[in-house]
C-alpha positions as CSV (number, residue, x, y, z in Angstrom):
1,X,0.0,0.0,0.0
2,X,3.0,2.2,0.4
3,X,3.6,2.6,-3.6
4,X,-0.3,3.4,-3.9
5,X,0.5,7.2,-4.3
6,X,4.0,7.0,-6.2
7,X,2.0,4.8,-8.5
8,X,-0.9,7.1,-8.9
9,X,1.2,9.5,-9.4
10,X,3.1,8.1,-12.0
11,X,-0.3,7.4,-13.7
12,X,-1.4,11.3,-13.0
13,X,2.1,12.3,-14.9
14,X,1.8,9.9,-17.9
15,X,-1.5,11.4,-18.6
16,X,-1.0,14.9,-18.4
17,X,2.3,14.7,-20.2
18,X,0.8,12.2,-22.9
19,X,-2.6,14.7,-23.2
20,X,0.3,17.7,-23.7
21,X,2.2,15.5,-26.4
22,X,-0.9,15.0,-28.6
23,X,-1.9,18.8,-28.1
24,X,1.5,19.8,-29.4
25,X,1.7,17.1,-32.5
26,X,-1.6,18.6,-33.5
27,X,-0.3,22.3,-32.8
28,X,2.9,21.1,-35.4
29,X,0.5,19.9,-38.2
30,X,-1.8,22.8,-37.5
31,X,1.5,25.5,-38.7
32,X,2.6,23.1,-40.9
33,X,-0.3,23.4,-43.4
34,X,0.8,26.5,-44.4
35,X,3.5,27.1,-47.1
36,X,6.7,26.5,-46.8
37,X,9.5,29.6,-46.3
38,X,13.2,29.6,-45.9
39,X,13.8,31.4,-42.9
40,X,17.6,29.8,-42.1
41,X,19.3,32.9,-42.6
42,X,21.3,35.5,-40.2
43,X,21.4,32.4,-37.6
44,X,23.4,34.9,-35.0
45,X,20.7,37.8,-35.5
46,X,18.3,35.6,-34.7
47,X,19.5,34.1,-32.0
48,X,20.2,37.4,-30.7
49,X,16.3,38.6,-31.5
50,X,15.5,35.3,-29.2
51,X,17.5,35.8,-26.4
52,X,16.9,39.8,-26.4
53,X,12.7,39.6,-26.8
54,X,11.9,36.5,-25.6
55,X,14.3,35.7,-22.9
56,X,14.9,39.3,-22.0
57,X,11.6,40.6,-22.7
58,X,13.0,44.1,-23.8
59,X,9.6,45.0,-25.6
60,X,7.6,44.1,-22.6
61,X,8.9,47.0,-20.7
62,X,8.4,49.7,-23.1
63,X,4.8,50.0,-21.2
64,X,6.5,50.1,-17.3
65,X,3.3,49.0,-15.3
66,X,2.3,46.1,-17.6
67,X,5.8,45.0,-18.4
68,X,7.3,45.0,-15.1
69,X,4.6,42.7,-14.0
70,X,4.6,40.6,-16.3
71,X,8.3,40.4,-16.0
72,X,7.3,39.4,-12.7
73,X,5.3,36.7,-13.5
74,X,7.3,35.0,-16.0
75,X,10.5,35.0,-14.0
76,X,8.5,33.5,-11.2
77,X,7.0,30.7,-13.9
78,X,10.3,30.2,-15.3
79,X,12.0,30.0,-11.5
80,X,9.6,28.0,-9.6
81,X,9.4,24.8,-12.4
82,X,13.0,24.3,-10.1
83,X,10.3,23.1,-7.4
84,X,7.9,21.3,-9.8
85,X,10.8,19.0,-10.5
86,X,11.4,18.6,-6.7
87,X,7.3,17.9,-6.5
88,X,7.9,15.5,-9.7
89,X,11.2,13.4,-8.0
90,X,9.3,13.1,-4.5
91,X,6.4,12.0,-6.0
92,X,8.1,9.0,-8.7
93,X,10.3,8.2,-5.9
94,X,8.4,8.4,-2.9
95,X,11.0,11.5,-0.9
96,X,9.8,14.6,0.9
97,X,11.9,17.6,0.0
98,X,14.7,15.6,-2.0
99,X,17.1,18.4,-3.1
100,X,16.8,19.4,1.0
101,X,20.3,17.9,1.4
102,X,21.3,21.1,-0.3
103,X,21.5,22.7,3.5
104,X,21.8,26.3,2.9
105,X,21.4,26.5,-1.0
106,X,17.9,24.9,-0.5
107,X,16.7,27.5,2.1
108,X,17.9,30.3,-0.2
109,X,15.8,28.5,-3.1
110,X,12.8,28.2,-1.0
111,X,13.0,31.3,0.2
112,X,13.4,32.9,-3.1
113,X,10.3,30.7,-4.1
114,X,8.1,32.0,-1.5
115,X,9.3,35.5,-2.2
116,X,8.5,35.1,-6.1
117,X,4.7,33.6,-5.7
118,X,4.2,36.3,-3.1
119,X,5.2,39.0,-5.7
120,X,3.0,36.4,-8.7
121,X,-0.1,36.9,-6.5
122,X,0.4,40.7,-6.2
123,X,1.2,41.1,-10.2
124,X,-1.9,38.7,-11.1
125,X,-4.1,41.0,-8.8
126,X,-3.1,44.2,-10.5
127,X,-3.8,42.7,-13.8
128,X,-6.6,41.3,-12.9
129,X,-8.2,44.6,-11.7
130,X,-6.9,46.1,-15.0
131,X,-8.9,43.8,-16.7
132,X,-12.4,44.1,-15.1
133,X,-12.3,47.6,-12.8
134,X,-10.2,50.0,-14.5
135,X,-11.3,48.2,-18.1
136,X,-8.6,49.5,-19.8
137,X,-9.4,50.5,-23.7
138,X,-7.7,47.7,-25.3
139,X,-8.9,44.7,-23.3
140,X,-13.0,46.1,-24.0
141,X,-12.5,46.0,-27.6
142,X,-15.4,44.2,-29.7
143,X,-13.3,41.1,-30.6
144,X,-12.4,40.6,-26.3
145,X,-15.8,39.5,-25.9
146,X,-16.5,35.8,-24.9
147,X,-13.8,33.3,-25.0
148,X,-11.3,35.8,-24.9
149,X,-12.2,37.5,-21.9
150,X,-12.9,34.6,-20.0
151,X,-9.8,32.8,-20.7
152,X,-7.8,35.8,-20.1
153,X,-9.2,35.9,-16.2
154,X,-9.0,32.2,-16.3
155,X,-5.2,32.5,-16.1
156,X,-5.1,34.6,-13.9
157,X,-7.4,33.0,-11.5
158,X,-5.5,29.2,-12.3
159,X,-1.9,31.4,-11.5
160,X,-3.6,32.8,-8.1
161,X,-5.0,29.7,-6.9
162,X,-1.3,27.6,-7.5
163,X,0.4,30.3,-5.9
164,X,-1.7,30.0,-2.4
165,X,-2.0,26.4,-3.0
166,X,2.2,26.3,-3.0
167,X,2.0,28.9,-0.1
168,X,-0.1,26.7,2.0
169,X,1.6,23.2,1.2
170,X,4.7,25.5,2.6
171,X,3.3,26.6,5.6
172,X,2.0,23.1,6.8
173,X,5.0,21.6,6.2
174,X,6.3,24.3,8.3
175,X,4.2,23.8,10.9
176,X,4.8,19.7,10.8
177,X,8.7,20.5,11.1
178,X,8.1,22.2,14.1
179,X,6.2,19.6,16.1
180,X,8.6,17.0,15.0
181,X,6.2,15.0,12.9
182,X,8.0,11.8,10.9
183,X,9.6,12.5,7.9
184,X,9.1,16.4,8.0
185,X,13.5,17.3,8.5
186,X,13.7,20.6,9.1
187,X,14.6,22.1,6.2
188,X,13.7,25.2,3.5
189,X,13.3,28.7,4.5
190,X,9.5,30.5,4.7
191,X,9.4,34.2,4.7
192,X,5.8,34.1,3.4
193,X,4.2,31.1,4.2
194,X,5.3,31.8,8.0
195,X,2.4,34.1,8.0
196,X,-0.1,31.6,7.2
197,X,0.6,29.6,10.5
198,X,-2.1,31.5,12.8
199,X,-4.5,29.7,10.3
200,X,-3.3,25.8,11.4
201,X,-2.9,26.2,14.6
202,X,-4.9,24.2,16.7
203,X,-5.2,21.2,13.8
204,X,-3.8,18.1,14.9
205,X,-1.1,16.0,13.3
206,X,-2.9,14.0,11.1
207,X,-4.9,17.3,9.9
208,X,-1.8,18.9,9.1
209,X,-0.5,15.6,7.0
210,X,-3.7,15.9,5.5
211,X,-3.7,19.6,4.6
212,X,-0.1,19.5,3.2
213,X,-0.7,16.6,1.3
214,X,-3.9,17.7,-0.2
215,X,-2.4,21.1,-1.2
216,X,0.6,19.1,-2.8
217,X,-1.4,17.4,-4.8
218,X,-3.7,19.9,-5.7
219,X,-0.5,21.9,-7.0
220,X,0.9,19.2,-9.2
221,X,-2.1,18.4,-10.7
222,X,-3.0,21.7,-11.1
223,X,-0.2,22.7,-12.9
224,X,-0.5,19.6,-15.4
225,X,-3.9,20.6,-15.5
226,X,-2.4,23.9,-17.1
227,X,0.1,22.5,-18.8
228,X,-2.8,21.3,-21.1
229,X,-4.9,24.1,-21.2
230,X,-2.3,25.9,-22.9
231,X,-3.4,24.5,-26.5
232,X,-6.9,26.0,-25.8
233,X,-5.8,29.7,-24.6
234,X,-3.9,32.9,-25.6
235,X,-1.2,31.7,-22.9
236,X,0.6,29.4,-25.4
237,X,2.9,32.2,-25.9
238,X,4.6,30.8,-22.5
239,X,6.2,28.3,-24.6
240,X,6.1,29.9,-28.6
241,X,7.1,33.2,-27.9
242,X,10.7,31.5,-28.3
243,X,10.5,30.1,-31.4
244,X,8.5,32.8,-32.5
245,X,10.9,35.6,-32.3
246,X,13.7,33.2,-33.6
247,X,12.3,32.8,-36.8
248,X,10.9,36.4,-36.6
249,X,11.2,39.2,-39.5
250,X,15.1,40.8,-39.4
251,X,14.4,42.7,-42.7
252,X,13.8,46.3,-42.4
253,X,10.2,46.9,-41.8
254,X,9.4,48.2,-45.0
255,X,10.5,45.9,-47.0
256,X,7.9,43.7,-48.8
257,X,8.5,40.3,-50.5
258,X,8.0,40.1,-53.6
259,X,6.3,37.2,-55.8
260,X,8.6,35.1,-57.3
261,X,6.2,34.8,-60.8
262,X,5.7,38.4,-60.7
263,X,9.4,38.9,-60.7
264,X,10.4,36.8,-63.6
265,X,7.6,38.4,-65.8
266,X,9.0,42.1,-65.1
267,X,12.1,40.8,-65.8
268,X,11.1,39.3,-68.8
269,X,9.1,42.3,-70.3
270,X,11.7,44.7,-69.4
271,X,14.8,41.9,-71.3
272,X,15.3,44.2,-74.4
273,X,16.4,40.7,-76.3
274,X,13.4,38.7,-75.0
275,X,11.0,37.2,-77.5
276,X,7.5,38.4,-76.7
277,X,6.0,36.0,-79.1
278,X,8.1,33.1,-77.7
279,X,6.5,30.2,-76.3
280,X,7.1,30.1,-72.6
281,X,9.5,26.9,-71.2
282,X,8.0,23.3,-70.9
283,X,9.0,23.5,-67.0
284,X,6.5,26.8,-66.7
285,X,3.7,25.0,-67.8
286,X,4.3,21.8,-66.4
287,X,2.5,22.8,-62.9
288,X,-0.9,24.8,-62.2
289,X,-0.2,28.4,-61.6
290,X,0.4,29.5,-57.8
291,X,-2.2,30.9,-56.4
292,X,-1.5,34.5,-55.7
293,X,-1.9,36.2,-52.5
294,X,-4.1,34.3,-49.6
295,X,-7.9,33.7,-49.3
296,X,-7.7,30.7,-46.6
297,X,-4.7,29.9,-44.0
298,X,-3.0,27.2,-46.4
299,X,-2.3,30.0,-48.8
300,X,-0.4,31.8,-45.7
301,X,3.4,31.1,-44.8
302,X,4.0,28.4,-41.6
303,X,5.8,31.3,-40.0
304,X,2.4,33.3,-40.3
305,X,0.3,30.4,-38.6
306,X,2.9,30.2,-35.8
307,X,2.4,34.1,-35.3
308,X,-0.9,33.2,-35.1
309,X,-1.0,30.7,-32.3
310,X,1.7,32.7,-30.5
311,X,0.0,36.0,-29.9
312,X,-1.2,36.3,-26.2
313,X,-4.1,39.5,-27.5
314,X,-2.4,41.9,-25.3
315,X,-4.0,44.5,-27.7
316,X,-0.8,46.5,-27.8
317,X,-0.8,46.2,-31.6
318,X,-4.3,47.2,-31.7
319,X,-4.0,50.3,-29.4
320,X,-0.9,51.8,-31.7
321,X,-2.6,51.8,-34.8
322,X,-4.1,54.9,-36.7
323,X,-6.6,53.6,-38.4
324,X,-8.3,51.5,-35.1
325,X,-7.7,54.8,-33.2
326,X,-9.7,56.9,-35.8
327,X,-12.7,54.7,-35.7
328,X,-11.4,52.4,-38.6
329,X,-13.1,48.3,-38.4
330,X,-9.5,47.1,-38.5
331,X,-7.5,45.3,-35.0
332,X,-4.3,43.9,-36.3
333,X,-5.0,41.5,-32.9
334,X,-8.1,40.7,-34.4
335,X,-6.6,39.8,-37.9
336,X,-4.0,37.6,-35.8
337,X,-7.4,35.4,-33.9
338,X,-9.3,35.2,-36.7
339,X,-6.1,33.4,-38.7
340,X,-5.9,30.9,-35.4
341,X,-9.7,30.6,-35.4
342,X,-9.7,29.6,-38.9
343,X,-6.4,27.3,-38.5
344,X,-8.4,25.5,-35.6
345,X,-11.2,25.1,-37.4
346,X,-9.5,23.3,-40.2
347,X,-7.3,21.0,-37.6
348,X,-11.1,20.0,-36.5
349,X,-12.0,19.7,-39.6
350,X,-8.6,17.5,-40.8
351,X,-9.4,15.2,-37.0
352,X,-12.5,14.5,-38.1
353,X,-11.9,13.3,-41.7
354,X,-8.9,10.9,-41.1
355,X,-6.3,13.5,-41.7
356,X,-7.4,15.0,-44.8
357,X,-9.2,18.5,-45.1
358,X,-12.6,18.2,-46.5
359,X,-13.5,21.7,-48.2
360,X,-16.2,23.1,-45.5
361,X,-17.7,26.5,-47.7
362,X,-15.8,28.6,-45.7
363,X,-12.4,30.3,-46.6
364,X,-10.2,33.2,-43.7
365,X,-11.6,36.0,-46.3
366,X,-15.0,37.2,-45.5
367,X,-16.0,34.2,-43.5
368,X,-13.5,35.7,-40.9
369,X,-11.4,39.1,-41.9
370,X,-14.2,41.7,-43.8
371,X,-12.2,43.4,-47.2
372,X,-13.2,46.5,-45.0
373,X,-10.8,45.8,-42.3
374,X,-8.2,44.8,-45.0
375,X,-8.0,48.2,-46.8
376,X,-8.4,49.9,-43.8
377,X,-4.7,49.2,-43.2
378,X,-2.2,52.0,-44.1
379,X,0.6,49.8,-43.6
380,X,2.9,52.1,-41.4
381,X,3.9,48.8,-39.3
382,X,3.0,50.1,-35.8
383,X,1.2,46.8,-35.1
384,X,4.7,45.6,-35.7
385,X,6.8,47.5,-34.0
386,X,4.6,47.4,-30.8
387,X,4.5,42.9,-30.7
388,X,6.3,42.3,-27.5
389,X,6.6,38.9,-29.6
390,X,7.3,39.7,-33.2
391,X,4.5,39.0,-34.6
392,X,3.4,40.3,-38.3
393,X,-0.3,41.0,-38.3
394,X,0.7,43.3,-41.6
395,X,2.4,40.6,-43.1
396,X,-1.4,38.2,-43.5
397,X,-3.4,41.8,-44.5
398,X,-0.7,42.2,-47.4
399,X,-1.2,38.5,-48.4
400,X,-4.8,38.8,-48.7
401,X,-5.1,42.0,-50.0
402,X,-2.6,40.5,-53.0
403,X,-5.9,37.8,-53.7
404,X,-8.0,40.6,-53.6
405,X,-6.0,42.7,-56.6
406,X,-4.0,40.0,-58.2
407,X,-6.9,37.0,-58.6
408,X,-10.4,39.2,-58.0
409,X,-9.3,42.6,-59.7
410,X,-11.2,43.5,-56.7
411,X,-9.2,46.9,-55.5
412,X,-10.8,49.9,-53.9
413,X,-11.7,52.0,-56.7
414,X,-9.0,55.0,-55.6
415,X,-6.7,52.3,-55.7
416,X,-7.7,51.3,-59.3
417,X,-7.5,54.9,-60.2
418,X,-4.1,55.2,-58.9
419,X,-3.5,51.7,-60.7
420,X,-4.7,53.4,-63.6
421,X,-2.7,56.7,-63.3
422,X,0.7,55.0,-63.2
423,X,0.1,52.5,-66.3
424,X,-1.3,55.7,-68.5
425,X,0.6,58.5,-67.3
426,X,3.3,57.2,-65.4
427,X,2.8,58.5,-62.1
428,X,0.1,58.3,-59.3
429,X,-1.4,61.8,-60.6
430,X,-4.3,61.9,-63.1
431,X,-1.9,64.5,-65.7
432,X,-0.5,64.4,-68.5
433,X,3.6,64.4,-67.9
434,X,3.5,67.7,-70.0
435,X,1.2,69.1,-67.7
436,X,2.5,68.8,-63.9
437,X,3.6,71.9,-64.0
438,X,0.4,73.8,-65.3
439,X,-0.3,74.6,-61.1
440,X,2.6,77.2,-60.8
441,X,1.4,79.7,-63.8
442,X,-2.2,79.2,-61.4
């Protein structure tokens, strides 16, 4: 009977870790429907980007309050997995406090622990009253509604609730050191959790076991509980913000790609010794034209989709641009959840058909991002700039607006006038070259 718990633990840890495997397999074939994109270059820049965004979360501070706190709360995440693994040994191998051996070191640890969830629970409150008293602008926009909203409390509630389960666990195992109880040593320090004693005193022995035991259970599971809620919520950025800003964009900002087909043809019409009557090359008609631009997420880049899962909808990139601020339909955070809406939908879609995407009558354009919000972009890449995770919402708006021109001919009629302009006159302006200048005699 005395392997009962190591065993059921084992079995709780096989679960949760197995449930977290499938969730990321599907998350990899998810990104990898979209097209491929050679992004192995400048290896040392982006390994700098990682380190500097990611790891150091430079972009995060930019906004003192929120990035401070958050800073807060990652470091404390990142810190305190040094206990889970503690939690995870003792519980495969049947130990209390394993790593206690380290004497001093292990006091400082525990003590730093204590110390971090104390300053976790204070962060999470502030955000939390953010959130839902203060309501600041960018977390009450139209696409926070539902879902959103609620999963961005449920984090916060799940951090709150591990923190005082991890502070309680602490302080009864505190209290069991002091009376002497078996297999509680003395060891770890508890600058916080010493507070919490007033609450168990009185409780017997067995009550205390009991209430230490529960809370360390309750902790572990909890956090493979979260562990595999991840997949479902905006907190997936926890674990792709690093690959994410890795593979980010290192060219200047306004630089756009350019299509490969469109390329060729410019530099085939502008070849002074090309044959315009020639037939064009066995290998250029050997495959079905590419489509150009993107309707749907397969026609996006993998790089896109991973943006997509990876943004947290802090709003930041919402709240810096002009034309959201002036009234305009368009949220560059929204253009970012619709693409992970649509890429979930298709996973479902792909589960429930063996694999294989069954075409559903539904497409990311219009079923998901309006051609309004699309040409209400002016392209100034502030959404850019402000992505404390490099993410490219302009980068999915210039894609599809490319479909809309290049396969529909279906371009805002100033834009078709400009269009127009340029091929006739050679310039945006609707003149003659001979008369530009006809203003100054005016």
């Amino acid at each position: 009977m005395e392997y009962v718990p190591n065993i059921l633990f084992a079995l709780a840890l096989i679960v949760g870790i197995g449930f977290f495997v499938r969730n990321v397999k599907k998350l990899t074939r998810n990104i990898k429907l979209g097209k491929d994109v050679d992004v192995s270059d400048n290896k040392a820049q982006r390994w700098k980007n990682m380190a500097r965004i990611a790891l150091g979360q430079t972009k995060m501070v930019v906004r003192p309050i929120a990035g401070i706190m958050h800073v807060i709360v990652y470091v404390g995440f990142i810190i305190i997995n040094i206990e889970v693994l503690e939690i995870i040994l003792d519980g495969l191998l049947g130990t209390h406090r394993l790593f206690s051996p380290l004497g001093s070191v292990y006091n400082f640890l525990i003590a730093s622990f204590e110390i971090l969830a104390l300053l976790v629970i204070v962060a999470v409150i502030v955000f939390w009253v953010r959130r839902n008293i203060i309501r600041i602008q960018r977390f009450i926009k139209p696409e926070m509604k539902g879902w959103p909203k609620t999963d961005g409390n449920m984090i916060l509630y799940i951090e709150l609730v591990l923190m005082f389960l991890f502070l309680t666990m602490n302080a009864a195992d505190f209290q069991l050191q002091q009376i002497g109880a078996e297999h509680y040593n003395k060891a770890g320090a508890f600058p916080v959790s010493q507070f919490l004693l007033p609450l168990m005193e009185g409780l017997s022995e067995s009550s205390l076991i009991l209430v230490e035991r529960t809370a360390w259970w309750l902790h572990i599971l909890g956090i493979l509980a979260f562990l595999n809620y991840l997949y479902y919520s905006k907190h997936l950025h926890i674990l792709l913000a690093f690959p994410n800003t890795y593979y980010g964009r290192i060219k200047p900002q306004g630089q756009f790609n350019n299509l490969a087909s469109v390329t060729k043809e410019v530099k085939l019409m502008m070849d002074p010794d090309a044959d315009p009557f020639a037939a064009p090359a066995e290998e250029d008609t050997a495959e079905e034209p590419e489509k150009f631009g993107a309707s749907d997420v397969m026609d996006l880049n993998w790089v896109q989709l991973l943006n997509a899962y990876t943004c947290t909808e802090c709003g930041r990139c919402t709240s810096e641009c002009p034309a959201n601020q002036t009234g305009k339909k368009l949220s560059p955070r929204k253009i970012m959840m619709d693409t992970r809406d649509r890429l979930e939908e298709v996973g479902k879609n792909m589960d429930a058909n063996k694999g294989e995407f069954v075409p559903d009558g539904k497409q990311l354009l219009d079923d998901y991002i309006t051609r309004e919000e699309l040409w209400a972009c002016t392209t100034c890449n502030a959404c850019v700039e402000a992505c404390p995770v490099s993410i490219d919402p302009l980068s999915i708006i210039v894609e599809m607006r490319r479909y809309l021109v290049m396969e529909q001919s279906a371009a805002p009629m100033e834009l078709n006038n400009m269009m127009s302009n340029i091929e006739n006159n050679g310039a945006p302006w609707p003149y003659n070259q001979m008369d530009r200048l006809n203003w100054v005699n005016e």
